[in-house]
Phi, psi and omega in degrees: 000136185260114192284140164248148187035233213278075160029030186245025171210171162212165154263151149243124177272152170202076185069243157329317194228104167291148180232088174297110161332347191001100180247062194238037172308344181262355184234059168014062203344061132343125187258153155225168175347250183337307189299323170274349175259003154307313164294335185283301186322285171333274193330308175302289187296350169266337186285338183297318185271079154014266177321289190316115201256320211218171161187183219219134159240103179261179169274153160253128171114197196275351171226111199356289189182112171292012172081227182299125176306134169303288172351295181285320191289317188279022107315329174287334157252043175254158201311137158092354225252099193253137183237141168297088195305346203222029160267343176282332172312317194290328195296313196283339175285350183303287145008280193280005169255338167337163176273311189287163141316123207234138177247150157283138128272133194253073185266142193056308169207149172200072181280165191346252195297358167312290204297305221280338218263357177270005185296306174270017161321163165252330189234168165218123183252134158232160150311129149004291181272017191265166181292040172289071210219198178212126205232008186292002161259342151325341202220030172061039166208167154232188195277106159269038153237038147113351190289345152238047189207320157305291173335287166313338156296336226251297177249012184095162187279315176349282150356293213266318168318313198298312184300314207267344181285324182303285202106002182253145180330145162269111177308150171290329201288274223303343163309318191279316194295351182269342169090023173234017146243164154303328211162109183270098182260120181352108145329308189277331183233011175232112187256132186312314220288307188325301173323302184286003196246017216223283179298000175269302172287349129357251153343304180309344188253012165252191206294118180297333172297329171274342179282313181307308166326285180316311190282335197280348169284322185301313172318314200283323209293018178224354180259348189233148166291154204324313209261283198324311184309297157346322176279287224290342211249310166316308187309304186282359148296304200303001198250346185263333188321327196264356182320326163114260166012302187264317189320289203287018169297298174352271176330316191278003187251329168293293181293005178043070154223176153299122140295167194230090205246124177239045178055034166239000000 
């Protein structure tokens, strides 16, 4: 595993596929400052990588993320007192710009800022047993880093009222049926992260040039109206047609094989 900046993130390559880290395992790696610009950093280097089709974003220890370090939040409303406001906006526009596709494993907790940095996820694998909510009006604030202006693409505005007014933890099952986690795995006889990094190689085995494509249309599509989006989703067929790539999905599906897909 590759310690990233001041080590409080790490990669693992594992071929195809990276597995990013939050590595603040003894404060159930709670972010801070250094810690998200660690993360911005990991990110910048899986998107960087060629070879990488697919990546993951885990906890190191037993748990996801206890969301915002405490500490740093009550310093942060005390008078006189300056923190850097745009570095959690940056991890998740990092995240969600990635090239490749990124799954979450969501074990034990992802309380408020925990659940907002899994937003721009593309996918979410959670535990049973996990702590999953956006709980800032509990705490005199609300979710400002996108939990209320994601969410409602992901689930409805309904949904995401419900979620963000309340303030209470989400069962993961009802999490799935709302379409905003993927896959719930038994606590007691399964493990997330394995799972998410199970569903990444997945992922890994189609084309990576059609995955890159794909997500940056999927991104947009809630952002342009129907017909520029349309325009927009031909233009990034036309930049893959020509391919390496695409000729051998073709073949091999003419020749009942594997394609052997290398991103060219």
């Amino acid at each position: 595993m590759e310690s990233v900046g001041s080590g409080l993130a790490a990669i693992d390559w594992n071929g195809t596929r990276a597995d990013v880290y939050l590595s603040r395992p003894d404060k159930r790696n709670a972010m801070t400052v250094p810690l998200m610009r660690d993360l911005i950093e990991a990110f910048e280097r899986v998107d960087d990588a060629d070879e990488v089709r697919a990546a993951t974003l885990l906890g190191e220890g037993p748990v996801f993320c206890a969301g915002m370090d405490l500490e740093m939040m009550r310093d942060r409303v005390e008078p006189d007192t300056e923190i850097d406001r745009d570095v959690f906006p940056e991890v998740l526009e990092t995240i969600e710009t990635t090239r490749q596709p990124v799954v979450a494993g969501i074990k034990r907790a992802a309380p408020a800022g925990a659940f907002e940095l899994t937003l721009p996820c593309d996918f979410r694998i959670i535990g049973s047993d996990a702590k999953y909510g956006l709980l800032e009006v509990r705490l005199g604030t609300f979710p400002h880093a996108g939990g209320t202006q994601r969410l409602p693409r992901l689930v409805g505005l309904s949904r995401a009222k419900e979620i963000v007014l309340t303030g209470e933890f989400v069962d993961p099952e009802e999490a799935a049926e709302m379409g905003l986690v993927h896959e719930v795995v038994d606590a007691d006889s399964g493990d997330v992260d394995e799972r998410a990094k199970e569903f990444a190689d997945d992922l890994c085995e189609n084309a990576p040039l059609g995955l890159r494509n794909a997500k940056r249309a999927l991104n947009a599509a809630l952002e342009m109206p129907l017909e520029r989006g349309l325009d927009y989703e031909r233009q990034l067929a036309y930049e893959i047609d020509d391919t390496r790539d695409y000729r051998e999905g073709f073949e091999a599906r003419l020749e009942d094989r594997e394609p052997e897909f290398r991103g060219e």
